[in-house]
Each structure stands twice: as C-alpha cells, then as structure tokens.
Backbone as JSON Lines, residues from 0, in Angstrom:
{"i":0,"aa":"X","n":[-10.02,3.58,-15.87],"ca":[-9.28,3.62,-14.64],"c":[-9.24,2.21,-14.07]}
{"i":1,"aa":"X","n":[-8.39,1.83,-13.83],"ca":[-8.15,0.69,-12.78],"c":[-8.3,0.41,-11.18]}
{"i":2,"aa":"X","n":[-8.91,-0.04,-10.75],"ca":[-8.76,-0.5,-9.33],"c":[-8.43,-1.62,-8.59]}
{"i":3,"aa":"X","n":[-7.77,-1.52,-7.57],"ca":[-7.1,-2.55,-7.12],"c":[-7.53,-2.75,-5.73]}
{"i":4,"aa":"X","n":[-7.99,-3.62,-5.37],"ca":[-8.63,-3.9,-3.74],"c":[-8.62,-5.78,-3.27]}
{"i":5,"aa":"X","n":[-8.67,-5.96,-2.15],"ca":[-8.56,-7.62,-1.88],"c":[-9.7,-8.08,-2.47]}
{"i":6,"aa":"X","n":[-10.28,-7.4,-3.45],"ca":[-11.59,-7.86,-4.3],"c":[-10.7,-8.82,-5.51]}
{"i":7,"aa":"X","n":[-9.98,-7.73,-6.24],"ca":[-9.1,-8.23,-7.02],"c":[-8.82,-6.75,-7.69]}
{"i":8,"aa":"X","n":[-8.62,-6.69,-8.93],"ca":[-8.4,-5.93,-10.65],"c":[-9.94,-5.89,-11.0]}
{"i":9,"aa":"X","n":[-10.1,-4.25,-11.57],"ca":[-11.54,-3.64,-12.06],"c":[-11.05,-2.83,-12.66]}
{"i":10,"aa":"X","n":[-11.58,-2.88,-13.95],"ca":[-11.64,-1.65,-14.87],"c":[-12.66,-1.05,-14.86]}
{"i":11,"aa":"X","n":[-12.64,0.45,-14.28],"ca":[-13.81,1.18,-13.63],"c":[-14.0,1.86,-14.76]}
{"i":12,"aa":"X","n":[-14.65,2.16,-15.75],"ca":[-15.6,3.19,-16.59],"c":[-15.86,4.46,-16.28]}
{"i":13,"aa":"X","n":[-16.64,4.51,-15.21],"ca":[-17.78,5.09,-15.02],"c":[-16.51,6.24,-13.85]}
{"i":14,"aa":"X","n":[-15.53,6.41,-13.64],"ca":[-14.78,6.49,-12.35],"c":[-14.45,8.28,-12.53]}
{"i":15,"aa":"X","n":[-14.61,8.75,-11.59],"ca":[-14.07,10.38,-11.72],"c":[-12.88,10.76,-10.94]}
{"i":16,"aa":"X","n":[-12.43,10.89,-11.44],"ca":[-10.98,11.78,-10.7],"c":[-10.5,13.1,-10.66]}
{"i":17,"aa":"X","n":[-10.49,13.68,-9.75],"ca":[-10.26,14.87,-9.07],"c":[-9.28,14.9,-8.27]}
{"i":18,"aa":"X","n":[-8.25,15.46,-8.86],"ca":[-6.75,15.31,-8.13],"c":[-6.51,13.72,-6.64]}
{"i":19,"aa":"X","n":[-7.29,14.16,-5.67],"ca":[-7.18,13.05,-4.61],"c":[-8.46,12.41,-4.58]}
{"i":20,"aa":"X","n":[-9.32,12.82,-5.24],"ca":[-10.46,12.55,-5.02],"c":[-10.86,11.35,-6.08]}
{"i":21,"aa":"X","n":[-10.89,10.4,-5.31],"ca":[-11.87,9.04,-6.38],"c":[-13.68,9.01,-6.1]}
{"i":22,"aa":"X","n":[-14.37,9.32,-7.64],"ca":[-15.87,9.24,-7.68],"c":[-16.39,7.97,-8.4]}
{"i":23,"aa":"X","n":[-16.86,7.12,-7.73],"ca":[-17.53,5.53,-8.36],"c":[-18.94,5.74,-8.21]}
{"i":24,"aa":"X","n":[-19.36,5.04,-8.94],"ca":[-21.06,5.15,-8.83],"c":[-20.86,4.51,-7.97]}
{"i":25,"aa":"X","n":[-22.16,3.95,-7.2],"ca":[-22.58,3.81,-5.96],"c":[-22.73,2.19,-6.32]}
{"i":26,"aa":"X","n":[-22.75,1.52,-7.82],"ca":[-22.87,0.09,-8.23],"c":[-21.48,-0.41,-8.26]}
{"i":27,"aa":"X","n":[-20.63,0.62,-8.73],"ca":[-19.54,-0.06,-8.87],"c":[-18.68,0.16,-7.52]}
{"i":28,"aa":"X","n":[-19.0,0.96,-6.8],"ca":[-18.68,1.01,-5.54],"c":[-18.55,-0.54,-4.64]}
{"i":29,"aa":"X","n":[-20.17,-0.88,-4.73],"ca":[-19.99,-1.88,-3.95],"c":[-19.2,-3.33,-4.9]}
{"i":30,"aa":"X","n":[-19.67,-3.21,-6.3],"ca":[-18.76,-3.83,-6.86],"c":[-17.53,-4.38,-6.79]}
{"i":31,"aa":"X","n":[-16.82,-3.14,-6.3],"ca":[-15.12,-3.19,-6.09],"c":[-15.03,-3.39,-4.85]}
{"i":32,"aa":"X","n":[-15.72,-3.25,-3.83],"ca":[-15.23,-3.15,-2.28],"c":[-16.11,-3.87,-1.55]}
{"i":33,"aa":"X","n":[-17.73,-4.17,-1.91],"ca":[-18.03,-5.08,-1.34],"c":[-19.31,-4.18,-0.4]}
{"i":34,"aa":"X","n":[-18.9,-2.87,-0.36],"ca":[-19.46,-1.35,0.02],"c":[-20.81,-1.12,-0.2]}
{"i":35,"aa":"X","n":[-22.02,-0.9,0.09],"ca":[-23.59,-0.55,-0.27],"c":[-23.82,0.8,-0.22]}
{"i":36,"aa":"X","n":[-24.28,1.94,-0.57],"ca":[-24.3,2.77,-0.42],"c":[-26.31,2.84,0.29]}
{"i":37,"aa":"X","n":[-26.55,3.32,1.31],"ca":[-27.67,3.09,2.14],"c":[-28.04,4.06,3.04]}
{"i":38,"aa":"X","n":[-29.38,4.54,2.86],"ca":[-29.44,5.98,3.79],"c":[-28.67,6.26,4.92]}
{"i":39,"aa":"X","n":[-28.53,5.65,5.23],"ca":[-27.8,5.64,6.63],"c":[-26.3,5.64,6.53]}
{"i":40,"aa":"X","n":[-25.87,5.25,5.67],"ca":[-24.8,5.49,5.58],"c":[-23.92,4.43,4.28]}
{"i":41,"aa":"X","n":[-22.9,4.04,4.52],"ca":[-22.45,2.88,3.76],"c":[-22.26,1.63,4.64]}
{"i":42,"aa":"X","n":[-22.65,0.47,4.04],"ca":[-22.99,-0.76,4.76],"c":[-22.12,-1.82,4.01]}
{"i":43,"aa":"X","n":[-21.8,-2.97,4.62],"ca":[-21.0,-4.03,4.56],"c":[-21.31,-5.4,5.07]}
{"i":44,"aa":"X","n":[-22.33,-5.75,4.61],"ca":[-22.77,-7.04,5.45],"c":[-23.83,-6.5,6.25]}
{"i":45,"aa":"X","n":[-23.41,-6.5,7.63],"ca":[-24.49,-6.29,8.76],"c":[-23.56,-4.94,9.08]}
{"i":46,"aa":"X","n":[-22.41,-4.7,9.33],"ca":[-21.93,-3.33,9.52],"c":[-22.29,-2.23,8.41]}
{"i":47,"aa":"X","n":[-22.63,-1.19,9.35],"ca":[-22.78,-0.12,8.29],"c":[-21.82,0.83,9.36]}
{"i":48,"aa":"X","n":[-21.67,2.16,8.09],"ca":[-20.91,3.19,8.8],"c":[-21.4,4.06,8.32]}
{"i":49,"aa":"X","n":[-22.06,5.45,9.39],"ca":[-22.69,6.27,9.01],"c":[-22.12,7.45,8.26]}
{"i":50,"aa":"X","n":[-22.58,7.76,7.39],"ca":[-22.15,9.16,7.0],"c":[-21.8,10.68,8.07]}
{"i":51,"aa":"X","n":[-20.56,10.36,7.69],"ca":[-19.98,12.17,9.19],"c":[-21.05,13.2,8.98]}
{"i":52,"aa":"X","n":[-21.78,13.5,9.86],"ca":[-22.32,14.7,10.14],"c":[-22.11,16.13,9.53]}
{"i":53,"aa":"X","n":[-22.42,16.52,8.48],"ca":[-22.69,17.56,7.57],"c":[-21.63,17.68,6.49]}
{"i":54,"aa":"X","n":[-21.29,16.17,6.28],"ca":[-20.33,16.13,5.4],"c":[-20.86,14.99,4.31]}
{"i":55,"aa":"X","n":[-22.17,15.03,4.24],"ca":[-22.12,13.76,3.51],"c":[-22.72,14.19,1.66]}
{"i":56,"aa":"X","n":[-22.16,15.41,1.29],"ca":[-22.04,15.89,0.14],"c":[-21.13,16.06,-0.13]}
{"i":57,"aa":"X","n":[-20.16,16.28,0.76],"ca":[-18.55,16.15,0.21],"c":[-17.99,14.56,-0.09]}
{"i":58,"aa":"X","n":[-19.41,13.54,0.56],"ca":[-18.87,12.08,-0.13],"c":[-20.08,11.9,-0.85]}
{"i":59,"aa":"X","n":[-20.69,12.0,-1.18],"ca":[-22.0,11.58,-2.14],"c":[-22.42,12.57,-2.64]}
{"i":60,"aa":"X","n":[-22.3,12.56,-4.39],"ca":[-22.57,13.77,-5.04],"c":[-23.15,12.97,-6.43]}
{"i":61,"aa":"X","n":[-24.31,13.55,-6.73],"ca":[-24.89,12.69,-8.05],"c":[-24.55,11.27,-8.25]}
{"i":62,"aa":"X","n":[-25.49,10.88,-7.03],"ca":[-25.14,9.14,-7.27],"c":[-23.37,8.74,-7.37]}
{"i":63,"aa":"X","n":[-22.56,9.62,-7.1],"ca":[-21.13,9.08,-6.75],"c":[-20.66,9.11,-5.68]}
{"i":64,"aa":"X","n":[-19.82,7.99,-4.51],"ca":[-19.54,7.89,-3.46],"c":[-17.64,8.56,-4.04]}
{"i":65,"aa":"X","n":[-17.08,9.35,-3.1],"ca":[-16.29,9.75,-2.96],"c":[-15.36,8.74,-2.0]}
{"i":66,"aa":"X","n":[-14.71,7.47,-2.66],"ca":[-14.12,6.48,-2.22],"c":[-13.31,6.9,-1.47]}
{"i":67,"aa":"X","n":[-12.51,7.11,-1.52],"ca":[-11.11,7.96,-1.34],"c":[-11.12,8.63,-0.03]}
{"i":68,"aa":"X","n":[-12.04,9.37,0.4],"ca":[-12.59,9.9,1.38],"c":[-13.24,9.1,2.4]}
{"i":69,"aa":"X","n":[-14.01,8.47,1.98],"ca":[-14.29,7.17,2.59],"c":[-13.02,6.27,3.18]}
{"i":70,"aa":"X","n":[-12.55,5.82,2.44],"ca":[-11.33,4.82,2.74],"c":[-10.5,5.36,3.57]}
{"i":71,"aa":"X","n":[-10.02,6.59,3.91],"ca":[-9.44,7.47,4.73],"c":[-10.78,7.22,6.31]}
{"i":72,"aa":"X","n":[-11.49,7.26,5.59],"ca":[-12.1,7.7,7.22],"c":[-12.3,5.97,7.74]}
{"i":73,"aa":"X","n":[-12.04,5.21,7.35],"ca":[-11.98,3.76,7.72],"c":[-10.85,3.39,8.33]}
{"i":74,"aa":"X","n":[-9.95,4.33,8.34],"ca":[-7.8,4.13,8.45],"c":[-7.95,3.1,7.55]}
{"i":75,"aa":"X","n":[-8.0,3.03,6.58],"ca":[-6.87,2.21,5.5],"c":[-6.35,3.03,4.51]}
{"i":76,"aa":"X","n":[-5.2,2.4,3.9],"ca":[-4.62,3.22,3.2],"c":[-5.18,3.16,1.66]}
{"i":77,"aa":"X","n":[-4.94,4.47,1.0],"ca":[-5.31,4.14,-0.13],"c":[-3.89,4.86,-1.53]}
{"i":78,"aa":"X","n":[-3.83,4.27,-2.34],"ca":[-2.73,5.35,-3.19],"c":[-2.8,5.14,-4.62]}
{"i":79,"aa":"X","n":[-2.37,6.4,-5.6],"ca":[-2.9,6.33,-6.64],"c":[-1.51,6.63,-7.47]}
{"i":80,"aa":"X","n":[-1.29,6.12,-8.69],"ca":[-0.44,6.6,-9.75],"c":[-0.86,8.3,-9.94]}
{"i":81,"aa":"X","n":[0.76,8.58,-10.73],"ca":[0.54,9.83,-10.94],"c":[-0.21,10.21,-12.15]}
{"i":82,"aa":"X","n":[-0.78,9.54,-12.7],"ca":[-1.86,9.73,-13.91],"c":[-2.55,10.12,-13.56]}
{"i":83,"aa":"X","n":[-3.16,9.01,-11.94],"ca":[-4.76,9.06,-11.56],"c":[-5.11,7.72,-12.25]}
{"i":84,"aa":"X","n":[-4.41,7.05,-13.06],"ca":[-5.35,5.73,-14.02],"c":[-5.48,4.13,-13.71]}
{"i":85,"aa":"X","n":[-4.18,5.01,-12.29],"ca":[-4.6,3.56,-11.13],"c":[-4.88,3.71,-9.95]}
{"i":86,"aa":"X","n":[-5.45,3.37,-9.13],"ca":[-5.77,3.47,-7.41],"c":[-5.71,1.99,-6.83]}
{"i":87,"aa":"X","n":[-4.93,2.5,-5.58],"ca":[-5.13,0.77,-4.91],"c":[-5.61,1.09,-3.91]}
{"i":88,"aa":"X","n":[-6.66,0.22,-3.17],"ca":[-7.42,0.52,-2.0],"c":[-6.9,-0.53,-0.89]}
{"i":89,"aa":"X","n":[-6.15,-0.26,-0.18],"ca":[-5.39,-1.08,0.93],"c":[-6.36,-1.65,1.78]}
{"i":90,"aa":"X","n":[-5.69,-2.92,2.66],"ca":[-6.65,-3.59,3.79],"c":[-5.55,-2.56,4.89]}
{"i":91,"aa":"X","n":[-6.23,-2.4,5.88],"ca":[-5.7,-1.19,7.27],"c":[-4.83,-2.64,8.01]}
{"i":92,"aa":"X","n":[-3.84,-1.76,9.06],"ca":[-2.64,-2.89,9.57],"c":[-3.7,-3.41,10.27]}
{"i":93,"aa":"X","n":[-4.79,-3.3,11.5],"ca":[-5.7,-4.07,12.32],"c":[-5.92,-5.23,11.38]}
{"i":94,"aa":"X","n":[-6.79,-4.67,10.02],"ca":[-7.24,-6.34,9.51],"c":[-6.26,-7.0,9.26]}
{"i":95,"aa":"X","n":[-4.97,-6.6,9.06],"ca":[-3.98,-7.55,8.23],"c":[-3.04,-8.17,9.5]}
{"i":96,"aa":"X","n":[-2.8,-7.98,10.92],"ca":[-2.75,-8.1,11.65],"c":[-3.52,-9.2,12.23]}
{"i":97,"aa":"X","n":[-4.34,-8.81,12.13],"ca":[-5.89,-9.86,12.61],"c":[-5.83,-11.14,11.87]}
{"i":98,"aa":"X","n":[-5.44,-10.79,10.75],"ca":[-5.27,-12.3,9.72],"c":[-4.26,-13.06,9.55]}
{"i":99,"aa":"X","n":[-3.2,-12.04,10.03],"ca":[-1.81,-13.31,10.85],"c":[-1.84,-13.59,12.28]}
{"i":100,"aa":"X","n":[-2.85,-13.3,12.85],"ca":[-2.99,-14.1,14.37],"c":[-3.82,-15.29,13.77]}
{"i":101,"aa":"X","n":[-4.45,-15.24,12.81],"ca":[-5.35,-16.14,12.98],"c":[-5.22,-17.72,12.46]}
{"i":102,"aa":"X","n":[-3.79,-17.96,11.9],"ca":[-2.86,-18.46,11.16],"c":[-3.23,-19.3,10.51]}
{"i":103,"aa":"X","n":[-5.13,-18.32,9.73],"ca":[-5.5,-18.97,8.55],"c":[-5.15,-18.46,7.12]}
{"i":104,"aa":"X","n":[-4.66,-19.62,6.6],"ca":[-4.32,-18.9,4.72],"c":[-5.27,-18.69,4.06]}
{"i":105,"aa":"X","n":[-4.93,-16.86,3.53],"ca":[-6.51,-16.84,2.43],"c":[-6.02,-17.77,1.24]}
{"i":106,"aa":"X","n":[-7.7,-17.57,0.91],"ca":[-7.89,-18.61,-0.07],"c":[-7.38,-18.26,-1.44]}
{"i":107,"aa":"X","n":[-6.51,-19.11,-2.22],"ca":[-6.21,-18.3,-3.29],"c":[-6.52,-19.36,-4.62]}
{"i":108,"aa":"X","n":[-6.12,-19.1,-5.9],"ca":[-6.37,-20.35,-7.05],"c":[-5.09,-20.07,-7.75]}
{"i":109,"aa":"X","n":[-4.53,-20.99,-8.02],"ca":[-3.38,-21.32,-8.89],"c":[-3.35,-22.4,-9.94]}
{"i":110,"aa":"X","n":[-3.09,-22.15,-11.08],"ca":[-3.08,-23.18,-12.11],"c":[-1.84,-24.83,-11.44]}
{"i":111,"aa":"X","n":[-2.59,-25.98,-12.1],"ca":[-1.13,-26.88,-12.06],"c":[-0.41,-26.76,-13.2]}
{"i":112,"aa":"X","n":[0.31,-27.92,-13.41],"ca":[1.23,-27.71,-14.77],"c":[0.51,-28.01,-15.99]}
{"i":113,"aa":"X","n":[-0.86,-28.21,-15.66],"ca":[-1.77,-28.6,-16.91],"c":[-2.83,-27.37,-17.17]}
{"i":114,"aa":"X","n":[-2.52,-26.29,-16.43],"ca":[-3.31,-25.22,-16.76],"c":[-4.67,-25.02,-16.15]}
{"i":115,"aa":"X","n":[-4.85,-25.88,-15.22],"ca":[-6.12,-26.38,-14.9],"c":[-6.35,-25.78,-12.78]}
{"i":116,"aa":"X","n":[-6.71,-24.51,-12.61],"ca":[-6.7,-23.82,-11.63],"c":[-7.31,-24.73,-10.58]}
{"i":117,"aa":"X","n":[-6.84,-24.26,-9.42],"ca":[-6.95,-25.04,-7.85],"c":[-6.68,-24.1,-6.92]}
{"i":118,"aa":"X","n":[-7.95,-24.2,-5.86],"ca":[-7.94,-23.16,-5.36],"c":[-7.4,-23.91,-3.74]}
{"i":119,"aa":"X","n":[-7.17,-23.02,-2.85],"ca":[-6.62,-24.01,-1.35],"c":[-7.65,-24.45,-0.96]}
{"i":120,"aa":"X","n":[-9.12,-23.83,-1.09],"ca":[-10.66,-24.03,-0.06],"c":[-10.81,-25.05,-0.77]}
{"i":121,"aa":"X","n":[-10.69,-25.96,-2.08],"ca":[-11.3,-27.03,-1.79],"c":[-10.17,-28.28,-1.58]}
{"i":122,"aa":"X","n":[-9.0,-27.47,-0.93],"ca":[-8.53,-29.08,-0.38],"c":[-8.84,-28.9,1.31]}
{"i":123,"aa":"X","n":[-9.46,-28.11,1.63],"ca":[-9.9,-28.02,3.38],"c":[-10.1,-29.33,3.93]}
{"i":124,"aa":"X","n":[-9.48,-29.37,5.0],"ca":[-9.4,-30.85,6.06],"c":[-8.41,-31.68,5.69]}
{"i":125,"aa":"X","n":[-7.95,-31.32,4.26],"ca":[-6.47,-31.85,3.81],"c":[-5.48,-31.44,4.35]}
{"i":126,"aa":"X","n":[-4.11,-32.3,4.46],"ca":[-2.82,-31.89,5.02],"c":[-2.38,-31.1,3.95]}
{"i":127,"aa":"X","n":[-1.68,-30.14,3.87],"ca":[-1.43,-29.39,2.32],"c":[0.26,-28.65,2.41]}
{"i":128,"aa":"X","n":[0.94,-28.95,1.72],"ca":[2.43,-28.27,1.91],"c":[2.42,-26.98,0.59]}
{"i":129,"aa":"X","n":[2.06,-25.96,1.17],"ca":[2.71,-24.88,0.34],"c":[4.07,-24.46,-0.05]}
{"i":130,"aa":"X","n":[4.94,-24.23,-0.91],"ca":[6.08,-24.29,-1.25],"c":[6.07,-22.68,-1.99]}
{"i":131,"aa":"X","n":[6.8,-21.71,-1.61],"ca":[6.82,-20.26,-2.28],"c":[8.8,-20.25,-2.73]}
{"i":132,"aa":"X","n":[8.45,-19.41,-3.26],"ca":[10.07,-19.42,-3.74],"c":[9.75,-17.4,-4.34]}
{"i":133,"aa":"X","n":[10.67,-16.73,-3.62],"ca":[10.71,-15.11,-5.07],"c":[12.39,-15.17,-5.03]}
{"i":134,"aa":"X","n":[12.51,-14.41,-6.39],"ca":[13.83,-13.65,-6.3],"c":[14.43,-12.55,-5.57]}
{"i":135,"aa":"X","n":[14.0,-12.07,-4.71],"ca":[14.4,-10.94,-4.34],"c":[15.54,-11.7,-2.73]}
C-alpha cells in the first residue's frame, strides 16, 4: 500500500484495509505522520491528543492505530483510491492557511542541470528568485 502525507511517499507493508478503514502499526504510524502512539493518547512533539472516550478500540486494535479515523477526528482530509492501494493523508485548510499568512516557503530540494539536488534551507539569508512555470 502506498501513502502519501507532507512526510512524503511510503510503501506501507504492514498496512490493513477495511473498506474506509486504514490499520498501520503504531511504528509505521509515526513513521508516516510524525504520530506516537502513547497511553494517553497519540502525541506529536509536545502535543498529544487524547483518545475519545470509550472509543479507543475502535482506533487501536492489536498494536494497529486506525489512521483514518484518527485523521478525521483532527479535520483533515483524508482519501483513498478505489483499490484501497493508495491513501493520501491531507494537511486541514487551518494549517494550510496558516502557512500562506506566514509568507514562508516550505523547504523543498530540486536537482540543477547537473543532477546535483539543492534544497531552499540552505540558501537562507540569501536573496533567492524562484521561477515556476505548469502547463495547465
């Protein structure tokens, strides 16, 4: 199975699918999302978010966090091919919102014409002209 999150592309193994339901172990959980799975609930840094009140077997079942369910109860969006053999785990409009007020560019890496990747963070304090071009 594939996953897709502002982490990047993961080929999940270990991944269960149940019509809407996405099951990750609790390693590859935080793996892909950054997510801890922790008595208390699931944690993120210094934020944690507790597990809903008599529901926390309908998201944690044999060492698998029920992503999907999770990601819903965070408001972000999440959506899957009709296989099931892909899922993308969306950033919610607040964060993405939040990150065009802040009118900082994430950091990204791009090859030059010599194949040789460059990322924007290490030209920081540099003047820098980005140039985009699509077809559409």
């Amino acid at each position: 199975m594939t996953l897709l999150t502002d982490q990047g592309e993961r080929t999940v193994a270990e991944a269960r699918v149940e019509s809407e339901r996405l099951w990750l172990t609790a390693s590859e959980m935080e793996a892909a999302t950054g997510w801890e799975v922790q008595p208390e609930g699931l944690c993120h840094g210094a934020a944690c978010v507790p597990w809903p009140a008599g529901r926390e077997a309908e998201l944690l079942r044999d060492g698998h966090v029920e992503v999907g369910a999770f990601w819903r109860h965070l408001g972000k969006p999440i959506a899957h091919s009709a296989a099931g053999d892909v899922w993308v785990l969306g950033e919610g409009a607040g964060d993405r919102a939040e990150a065009l007020r802040s009118l900082k560019a994430p950091d990204f890496r791009l090859p030059d014409p010599s194949g040789t990747l460059h990322s924007l963070s290490e030209l920081l304090g540099k003047k820098v002209l980005l140039v985009s071009w699509a077809s559409w």
